[in-house]
C-alpha positions in Angstrom: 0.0 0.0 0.0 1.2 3.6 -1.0 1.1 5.3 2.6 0.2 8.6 0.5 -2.7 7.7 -1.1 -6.0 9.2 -0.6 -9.6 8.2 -1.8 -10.0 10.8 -4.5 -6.0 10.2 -5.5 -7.0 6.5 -5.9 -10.0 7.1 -8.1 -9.0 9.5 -9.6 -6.2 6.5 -11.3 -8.6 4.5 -11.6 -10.6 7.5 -14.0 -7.3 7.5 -15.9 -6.8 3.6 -16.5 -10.5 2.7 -17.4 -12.3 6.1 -18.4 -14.8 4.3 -20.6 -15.7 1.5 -18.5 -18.8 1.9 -16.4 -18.6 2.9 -12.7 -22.3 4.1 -12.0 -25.1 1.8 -13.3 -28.8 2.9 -12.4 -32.1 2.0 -14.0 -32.2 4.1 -16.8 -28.4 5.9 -16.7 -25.1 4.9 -17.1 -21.7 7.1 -16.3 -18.8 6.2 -16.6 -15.6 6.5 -14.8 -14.7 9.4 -16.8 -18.2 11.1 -16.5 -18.2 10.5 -12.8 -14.8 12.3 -12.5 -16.1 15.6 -14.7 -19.0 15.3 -12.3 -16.8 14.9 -9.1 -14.6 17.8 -10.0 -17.6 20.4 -11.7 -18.8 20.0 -7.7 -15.8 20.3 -5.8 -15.0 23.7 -8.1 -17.9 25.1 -7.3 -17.6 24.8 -3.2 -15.9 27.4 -1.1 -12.6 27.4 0.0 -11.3 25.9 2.9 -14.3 23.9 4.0 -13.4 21.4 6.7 -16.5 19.6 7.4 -19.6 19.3 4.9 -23.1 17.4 5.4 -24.8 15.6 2.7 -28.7 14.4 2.6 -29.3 13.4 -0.7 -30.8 10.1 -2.7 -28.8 7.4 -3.8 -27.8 8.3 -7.2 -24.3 9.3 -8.9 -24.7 12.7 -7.8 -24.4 11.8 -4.5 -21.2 9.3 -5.1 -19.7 12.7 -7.0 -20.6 14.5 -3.8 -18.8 12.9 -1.5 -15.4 12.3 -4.1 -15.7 16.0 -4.4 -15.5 16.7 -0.2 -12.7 14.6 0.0 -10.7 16.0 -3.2 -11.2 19.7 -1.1 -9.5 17.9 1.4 -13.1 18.1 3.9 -14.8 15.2 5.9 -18.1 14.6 4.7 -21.2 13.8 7.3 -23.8 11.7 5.7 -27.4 11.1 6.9 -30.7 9.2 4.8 -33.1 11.4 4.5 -35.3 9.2 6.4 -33.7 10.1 9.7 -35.5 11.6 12.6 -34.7 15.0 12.0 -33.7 16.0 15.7 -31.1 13.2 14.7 -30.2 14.7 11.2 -29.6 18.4 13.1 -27.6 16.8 16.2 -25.1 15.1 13.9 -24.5 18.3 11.7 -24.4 20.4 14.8 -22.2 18.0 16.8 -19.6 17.8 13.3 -19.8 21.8 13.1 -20.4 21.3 9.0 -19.6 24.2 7.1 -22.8 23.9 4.4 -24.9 21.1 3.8 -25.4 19.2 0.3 -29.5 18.4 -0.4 -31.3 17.4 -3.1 -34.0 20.2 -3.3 -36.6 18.1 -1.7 -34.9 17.7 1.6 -33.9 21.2 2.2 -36.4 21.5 4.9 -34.1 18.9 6.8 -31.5 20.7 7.3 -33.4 24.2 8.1 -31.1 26.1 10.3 -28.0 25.2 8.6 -26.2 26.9 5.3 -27.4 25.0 2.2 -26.4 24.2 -1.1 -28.7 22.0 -3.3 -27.2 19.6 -5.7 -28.5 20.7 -8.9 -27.7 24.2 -8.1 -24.2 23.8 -7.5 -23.7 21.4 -10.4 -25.0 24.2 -12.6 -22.5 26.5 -11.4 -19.4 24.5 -11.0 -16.9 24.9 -13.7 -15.7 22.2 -15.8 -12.4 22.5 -14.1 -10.3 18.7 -14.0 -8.0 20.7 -11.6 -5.7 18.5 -9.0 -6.1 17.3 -5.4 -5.8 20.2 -2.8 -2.2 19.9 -2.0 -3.3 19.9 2.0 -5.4 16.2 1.6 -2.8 14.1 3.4 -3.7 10.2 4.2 -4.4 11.3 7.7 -6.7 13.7 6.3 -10.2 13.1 7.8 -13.0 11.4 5.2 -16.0 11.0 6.7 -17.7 10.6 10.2 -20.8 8.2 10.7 -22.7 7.9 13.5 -24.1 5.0 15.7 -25.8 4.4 18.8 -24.0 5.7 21.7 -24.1 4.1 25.5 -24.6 8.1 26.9 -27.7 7.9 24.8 -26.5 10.5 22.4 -25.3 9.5 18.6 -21.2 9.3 18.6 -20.0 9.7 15.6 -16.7 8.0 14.2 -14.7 10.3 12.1 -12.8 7.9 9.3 -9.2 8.6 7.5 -8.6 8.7 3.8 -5.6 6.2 4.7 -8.3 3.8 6.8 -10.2 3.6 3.5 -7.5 3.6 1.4 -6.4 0.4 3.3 -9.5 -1.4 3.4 -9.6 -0.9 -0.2 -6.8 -2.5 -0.7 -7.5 -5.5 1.8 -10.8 -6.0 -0.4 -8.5 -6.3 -3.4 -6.5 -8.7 -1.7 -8.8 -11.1 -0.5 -11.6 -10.7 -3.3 -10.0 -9.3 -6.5 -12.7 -6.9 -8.1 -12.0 -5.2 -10.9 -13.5 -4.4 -14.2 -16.6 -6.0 -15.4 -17.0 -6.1 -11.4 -20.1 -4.7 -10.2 -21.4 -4.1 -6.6 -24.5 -3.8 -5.3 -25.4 -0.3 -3.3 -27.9 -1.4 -0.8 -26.6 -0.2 2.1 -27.9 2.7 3.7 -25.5 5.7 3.6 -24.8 5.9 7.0 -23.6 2.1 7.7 -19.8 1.0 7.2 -21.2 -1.1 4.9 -21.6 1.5 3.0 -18.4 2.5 2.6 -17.3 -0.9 1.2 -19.7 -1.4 -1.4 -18.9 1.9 -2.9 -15.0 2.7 -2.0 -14.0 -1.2 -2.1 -15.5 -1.0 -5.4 -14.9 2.5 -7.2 -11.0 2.6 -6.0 -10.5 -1.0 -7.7 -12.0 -0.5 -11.1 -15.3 -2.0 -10.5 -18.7 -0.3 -10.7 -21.6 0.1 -8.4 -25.2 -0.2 -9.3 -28.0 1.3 -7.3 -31.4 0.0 -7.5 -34.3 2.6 -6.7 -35.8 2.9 -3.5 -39.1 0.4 -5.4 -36.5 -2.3 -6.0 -35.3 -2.8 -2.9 -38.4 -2.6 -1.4 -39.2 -6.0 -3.0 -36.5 -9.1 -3.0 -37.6 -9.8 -6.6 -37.7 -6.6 -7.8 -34.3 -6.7 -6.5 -33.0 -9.3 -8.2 -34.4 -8.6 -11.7 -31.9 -5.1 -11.2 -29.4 -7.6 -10.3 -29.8 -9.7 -13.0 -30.1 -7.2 -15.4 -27.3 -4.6 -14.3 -25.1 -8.0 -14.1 -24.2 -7.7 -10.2 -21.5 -9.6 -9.8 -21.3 -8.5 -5.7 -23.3 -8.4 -3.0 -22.5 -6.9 0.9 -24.9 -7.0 3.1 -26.8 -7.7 6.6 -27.4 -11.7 7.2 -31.1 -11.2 7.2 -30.5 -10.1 3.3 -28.6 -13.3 2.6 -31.1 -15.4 4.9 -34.3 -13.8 2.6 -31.7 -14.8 -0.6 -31.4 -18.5 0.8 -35.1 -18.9 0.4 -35.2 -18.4 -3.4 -34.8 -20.8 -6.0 -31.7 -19.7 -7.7 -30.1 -16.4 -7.4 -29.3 -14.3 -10.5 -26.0 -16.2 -12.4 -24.6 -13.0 -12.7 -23.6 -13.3 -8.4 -20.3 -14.4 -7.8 -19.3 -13.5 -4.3 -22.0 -12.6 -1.1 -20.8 -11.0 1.8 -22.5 -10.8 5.5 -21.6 -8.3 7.8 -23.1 -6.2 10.8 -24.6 -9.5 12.8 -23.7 -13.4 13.4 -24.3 -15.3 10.1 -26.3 -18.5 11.1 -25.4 -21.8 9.1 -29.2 -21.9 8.1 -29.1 -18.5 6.4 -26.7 -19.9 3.5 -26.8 -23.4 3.7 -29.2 -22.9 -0.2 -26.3 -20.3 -1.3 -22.9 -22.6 -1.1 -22.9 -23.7 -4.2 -24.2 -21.0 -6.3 -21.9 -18.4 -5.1 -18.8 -17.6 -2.9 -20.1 -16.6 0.6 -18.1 -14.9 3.3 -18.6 -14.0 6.9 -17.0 -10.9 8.3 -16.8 -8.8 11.2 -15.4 -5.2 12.2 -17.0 -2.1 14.0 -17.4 1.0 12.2 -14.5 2.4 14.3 -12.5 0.0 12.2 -13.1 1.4 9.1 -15.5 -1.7 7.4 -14.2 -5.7 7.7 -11.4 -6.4 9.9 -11.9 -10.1 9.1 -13.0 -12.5 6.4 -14.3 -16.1 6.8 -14.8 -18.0 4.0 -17.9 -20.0 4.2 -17.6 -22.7 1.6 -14.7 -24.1 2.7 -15.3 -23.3 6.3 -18.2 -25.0 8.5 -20.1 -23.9 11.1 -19.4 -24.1 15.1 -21.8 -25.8 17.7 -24.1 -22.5 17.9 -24.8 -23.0 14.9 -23.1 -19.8 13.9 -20.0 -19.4 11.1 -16.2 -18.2 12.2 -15.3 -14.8 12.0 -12.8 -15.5 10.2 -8.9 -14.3 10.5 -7.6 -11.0 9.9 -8.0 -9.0 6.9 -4.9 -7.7 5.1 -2.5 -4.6 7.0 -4.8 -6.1 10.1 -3.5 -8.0 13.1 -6.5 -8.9 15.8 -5.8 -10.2 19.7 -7.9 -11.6 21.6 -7.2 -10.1 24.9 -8.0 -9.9 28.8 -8.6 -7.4 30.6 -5.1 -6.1 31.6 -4.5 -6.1 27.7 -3.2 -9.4 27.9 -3.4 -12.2 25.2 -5.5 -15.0 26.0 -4.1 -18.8 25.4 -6.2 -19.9 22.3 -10.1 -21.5 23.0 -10.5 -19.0 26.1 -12.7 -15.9 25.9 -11.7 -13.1 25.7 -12.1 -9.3 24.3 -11.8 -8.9 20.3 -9.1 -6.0 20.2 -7.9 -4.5 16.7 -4.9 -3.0 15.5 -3.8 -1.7 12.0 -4.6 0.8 9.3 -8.3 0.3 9.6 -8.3 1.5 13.2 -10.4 5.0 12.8 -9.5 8.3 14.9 -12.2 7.5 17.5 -15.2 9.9 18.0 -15.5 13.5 17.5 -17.4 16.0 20.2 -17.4 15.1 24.0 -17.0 11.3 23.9 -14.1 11.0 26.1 -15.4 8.2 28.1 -16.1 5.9 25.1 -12.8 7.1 23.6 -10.8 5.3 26.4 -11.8 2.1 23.5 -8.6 3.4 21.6 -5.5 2.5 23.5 -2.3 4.5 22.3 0.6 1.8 22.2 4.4 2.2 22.6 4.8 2.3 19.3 2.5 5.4 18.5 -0.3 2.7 17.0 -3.5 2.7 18.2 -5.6 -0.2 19.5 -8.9 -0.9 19.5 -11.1 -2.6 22.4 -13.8 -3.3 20.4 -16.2 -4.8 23.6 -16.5 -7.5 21.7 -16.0 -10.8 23.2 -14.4 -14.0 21.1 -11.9 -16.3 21.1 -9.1 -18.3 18.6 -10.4 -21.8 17.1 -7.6 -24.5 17.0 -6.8 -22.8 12.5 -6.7 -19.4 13.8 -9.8 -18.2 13.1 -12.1 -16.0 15.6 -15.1 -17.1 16.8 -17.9 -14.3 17.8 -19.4 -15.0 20.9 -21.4 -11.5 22.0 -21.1 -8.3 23.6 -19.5 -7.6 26.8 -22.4 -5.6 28.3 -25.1 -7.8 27.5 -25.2 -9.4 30.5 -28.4 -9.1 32.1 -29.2 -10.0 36.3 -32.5 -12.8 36.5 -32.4 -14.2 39.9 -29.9 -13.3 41.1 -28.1 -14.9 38.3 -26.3 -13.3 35.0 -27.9 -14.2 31.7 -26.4 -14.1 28.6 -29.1 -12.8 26.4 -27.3 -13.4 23.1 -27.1 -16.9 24.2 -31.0 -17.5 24.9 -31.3 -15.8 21.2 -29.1 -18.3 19.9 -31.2 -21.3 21.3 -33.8 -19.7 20.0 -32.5 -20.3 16.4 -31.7 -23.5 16.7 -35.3 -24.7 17.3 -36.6 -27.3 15.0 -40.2 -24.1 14.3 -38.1 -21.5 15.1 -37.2 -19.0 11.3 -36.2 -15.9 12.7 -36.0 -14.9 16.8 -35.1 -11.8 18.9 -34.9 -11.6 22.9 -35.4 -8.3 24.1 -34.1 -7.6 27.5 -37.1 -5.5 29.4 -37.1 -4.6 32.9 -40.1 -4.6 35.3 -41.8 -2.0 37.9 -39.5 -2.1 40.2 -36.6 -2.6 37.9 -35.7 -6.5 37.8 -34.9 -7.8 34.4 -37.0 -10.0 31.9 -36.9 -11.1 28.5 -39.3 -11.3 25.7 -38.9 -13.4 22.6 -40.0 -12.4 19.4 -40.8 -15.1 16.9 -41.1 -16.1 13.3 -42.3 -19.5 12.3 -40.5 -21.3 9.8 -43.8 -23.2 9.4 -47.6 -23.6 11.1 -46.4 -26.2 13.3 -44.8 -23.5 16.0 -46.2 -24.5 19.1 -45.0 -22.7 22.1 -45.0 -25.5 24.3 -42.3 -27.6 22.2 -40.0 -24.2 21.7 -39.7 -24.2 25.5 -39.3 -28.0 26.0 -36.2 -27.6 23.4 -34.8 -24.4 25.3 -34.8 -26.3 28.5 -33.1 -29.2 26.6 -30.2 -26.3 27.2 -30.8 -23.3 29.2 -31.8 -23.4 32.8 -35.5 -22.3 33.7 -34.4 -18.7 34.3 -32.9 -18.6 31.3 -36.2 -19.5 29.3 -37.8 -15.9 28.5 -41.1 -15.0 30.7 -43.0 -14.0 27.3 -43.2 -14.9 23.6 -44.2 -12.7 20.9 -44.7 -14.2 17.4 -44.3 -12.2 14.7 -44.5 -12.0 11.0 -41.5 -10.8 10.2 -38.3 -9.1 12.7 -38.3 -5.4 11.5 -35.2 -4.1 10.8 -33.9 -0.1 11.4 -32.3 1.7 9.3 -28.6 0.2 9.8 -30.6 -2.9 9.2 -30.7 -4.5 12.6 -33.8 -5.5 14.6 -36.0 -2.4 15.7 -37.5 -3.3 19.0 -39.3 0.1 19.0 -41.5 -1.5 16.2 -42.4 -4.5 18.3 -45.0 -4.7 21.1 -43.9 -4.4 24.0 -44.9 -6.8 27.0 -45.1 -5.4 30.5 -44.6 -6.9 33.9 -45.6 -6.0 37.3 -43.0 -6.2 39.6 -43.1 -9.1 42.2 -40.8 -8.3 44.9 
C-alpha cells in the first residue's frame, strides 16, 4: 500500500486507467468513470474554499457518489445522513460535526433548516468544468467521513474515518476478493452504515462499478433481483437477514459471484441454499474500524456448535488479539475481548465522547488499538469465533444471563425462522426477556419451543414471554428495531 494515497488520489487512477468503462449503473443511466470524475470535480469547483467539514442528505444516485469524491478532493470530511432520519437526529449530527454547508437534493432542504445549504443541482450548474488536481493539504491522515451510531450516553457518537483507513480497506478488499473491471457491486446499504463505505470505496477505488437500485426495487426481493440480473451484479454486501431472505429463493441471479454478510452473526441456516451458487463470506469489524477487519470464508469453512459461522482471520494490513482485561493475550479456545490494530483502526469519536474514547489504547509504538467490547476467542486454525457483547449481561435471579445466548437457542429450534430476545425490565426494575418469533412453518407451538430451550438453558434462562411475529423489523442500519415490536409489560413481584 502507497502510505500517501488518498480516496480521490486513488480514483482519480482508476478514471485515468478505465475512463470508458462503467462505474455508475442505475435504472435508466449509465456514467462512466470518466463522466463520474467531470461530475466529481464540476462540484468540488464550485464549493468554497477551505471547507473542513460538509453534510450531505441526498438520494442514492451518482450525484451523491460525485458528492462525497468531491468533499474529499477539497480535502473536507463529509457527514452523511438518509433522509429518512428523525430530523432532531439529522440536526444533532451536523451540529455536533460543526459542517460548514450542507449538500440536499431540493426536496430535503427543509431537513437541514437552520443550517447553510447548497442543493445539488444548483451547484452542479455553477461549477466549472475545471479537471483541476487534489488540494495539496489532503494528506492520508486527512479526515473522510464521520458516521454515526448508537451511543451508551444515549446520544449518537460519531466516528470520524481517514482517507488512509479507506484507502487500506480498499486494498485489503483487493486482496482477498479481487474486483476489478466487469466487477459490479451492489449499493444497498444505507449511507450511514460502514457497509456503505465498502460497497462503494471497495469498489470504485479498484476498477469495479456500483449499481443502485431505486428505492421500489429494494423494497421487494424480486424486484431486486431482476436489477441484479439485469445490471449484471457480480457482488453483493450485506446484513445476514439479506442473505437469509436470498437462501429462500430458488436460484439467485447467475450473474452473483461473491456474497458478503456483515453487521450480525451469520447463522449456518441462512446460507446453507447459497454454497454452491456463489462464494459466501462471513466478516466482522465495528465502524471504528473502518468496514471488515476479518474474512471467513464460508464454503470451505463449517459452522461451530451454535450454529453460527467463524469470523474468520484478519483481513490484510490487520493483526486482531484476543485479549483480557489487563491487555493481555488469551491462550487460544478461552474468551476473551476482540481488540484490533492496523490501518483500519479510525481516529475514534468527534465531540465530547471521552469516556467511550478510552476504547482506543495508544501503544508504545505510537499505533492505536482498538477494544472493540466485543467478546471472542481463537479456534484451533486461527480463526475468531464471535461470541457476544461484553455488556449484554443481564441479572435474572440473582443470576447473570447471557441474552445473546438465549437468542441463539432460539435459532436452533426445530419451528423457530427468525428470533429476537429483548431484554425488558419490570416496575421495580428487575430484568426480563421477551422473545420475538417467526415461524418457519404452522407447526410452531410454544410449548415444544420451550421444551427444546430447556433441553439447554436453565428455567431462568427461558424468556417470561413470547411474541410471534411475522417478520423481525429491521432499522435503518438494518438490525432488529425493538421500537416496532410490542412491548410486554410486567408488574413487579418483589
Amino acid at each position: 500500500m502507497n502510505q500517501n494515497e488518498t480516496i480521490y488520489h486513488l480514483f482519480r487512477q482508476m478514471a485515468e486507467r478505465y475512463p470508458d468503462q462503467p462505474a455508475v449503473l442505475e435504472k435508466n443511466r449509465t456514467l462512466t468513470f470518466r463522466e463520474l470524475l467531470k461530475m466529481t470535480d464540476q462540484l468540488a469547483a464550485a464549493f468554497p474554499e477551505n471547507i473542513r467539514t460538509v453534510g450531505i442528505i441526498m438520494d442514492h444516485e451518482a450525484e451523491m457518489i460525485a458528492a462525497m469524491l468531491a468533499v474529499l478532493k477539497c480535502g473536507a470530511r463529509y457527514v452523511p445522513a438518509e433522509p429518512t432520519f428523525p430530523i432532531g437526529r439529522i440536526r444533532y449530527m451536523m451540529s455536533e460535526a460543526q459542517v460548514d454547508f450542507i449538500l440536499v437534493n431540493r426536496a430535503y432542504q427543509p431537513l437541514a433548516e437552520g443550517f447553510d445549504t447548497k442543493i445539488t443541482a444548483c451547484v452542479l450548474c455553477a461549477g466549472k468544468d475545471a479537471a483541476g488536481h487534489q488540494d495539496a493539504s489532503v494528506q492520508p491522515s486527512s479526515p473522510a467521513y464521520v458516521l454515526y451510531t448508537s451511543g451508551t450516553t444515549g446520544r449518537p457518537k460519531g466516528v470520524c474515518v481517514t482517507n488512509q483507513n479507506v484507502c487500506h480497506y480498499a486494498h485489503a478488499f483487493a486482496h482477498e476478493f479481487h474486483p476489478g473491471p466487469g466487477d459490479v457491486m451492489l449499493q444497498y446499504s444505507v449511507c450511514s452504515f460502514d457497509i456503505f463505505t465498502e460497497e462503494v470505496f471497495a469498489s470504485l477505488l479498484n476498477g469495479a462499478a456500483i449499481a443502485i437500485p431505486s428505492s421500489q426495487d429494494k423494497a421487494d426481493l424480486q424486484a431486486l433481483m431482476n436489477f441484479v440480473q439485469e445490471h449484471h451484479v457480480t457482488m453483493l454486501s450485506g446484513f445476514p437477514y439479506l442473505l437469509a431472505d436470498l437462501n429462500h429463493l430458488d436460484h439467485l441471479p447467475d450473474s452473483l459471484r461473491l456474497l458478503i454478510s456483515g453487521g450480525d452473526v451469520l447463522r449456518g441456516s441462512y446460507v446453507d441454499h447459497l454454497l454452491d451458487q456463489a462464494l459466501v463470506y462471513n466478516t466482522y469489524g465495528p465502524s471504528e474500524t473502518t468496514v471488515c477487519a476479518s474474512y471467513y470464508c464460508c464454503n470451505t469453512g463449517h459452522v461451530l456448535e451454535d450454529g453460527t459461522y467463524p469470523v474468520g482471520k484478519a483481513v490484510e494490513g490487520t493483526v486482531i488479539k484476543i485479549m483480557d482485561a489487563d491487555g493481555k493475550e488469551v491462550p487460544a479456545g478461552q474468551t476473551g475481548e476482540i481488540c484490533i490494530f492496523g490501518d483500519g483502526v479510525s481516529n475514534g469519536y468527534i465531540g465530547d465522547h471521552a469516556e467511550e474514547n478510552k476504547a482506543f489504547v495508544r501503544q508504545a509504538d505510537g499505533s492505536v488499538m482498538y477494544r472493540s467490547g466485543d467478546l471472542g476467542y481463537l479456534l484451533p486454525d486461527g480463526s475468531i469465533a464471535f461470541l457476544h457483547r461484553k455488556d449484554s449481561q443481564i441479572m435474572i435471579l440473582g443470576k447473570r444471563v447471557e441474552v445473546k445466548e438465549v437468542e441463539s437457542r432460539l435459532y436452533q429450534c426445530r419451528h423457530v425462522r427468525q428470533a429476537v430476545v429483548r431484554p425488558c425490565v419490570d416496575e421495580t426494575g428487575l430484568s426480563y426477556m421477551t422473545a420475538y418469533i417467526v415461524p418457519a412453518d404452522d407447526d410452531l407451538k410454544l410449548s415444544e419451543v420451550r421444551r427444546e430451550l430447556a433441553e439447554n438453558l436453565t428455567s431462568f434462562m427461558i424468556p417470561e414471554f413470547f411474541v410471534r411475529m411475522p417478520s423481525i423489523p429491521l432499522n435503518a442500519n438494518g438490525k432488529p428495531d425493538f421500537d416496532q415490536m410490542p412491548l410486554v409489560m410486567k408488574e413487579g413481584t418483589y
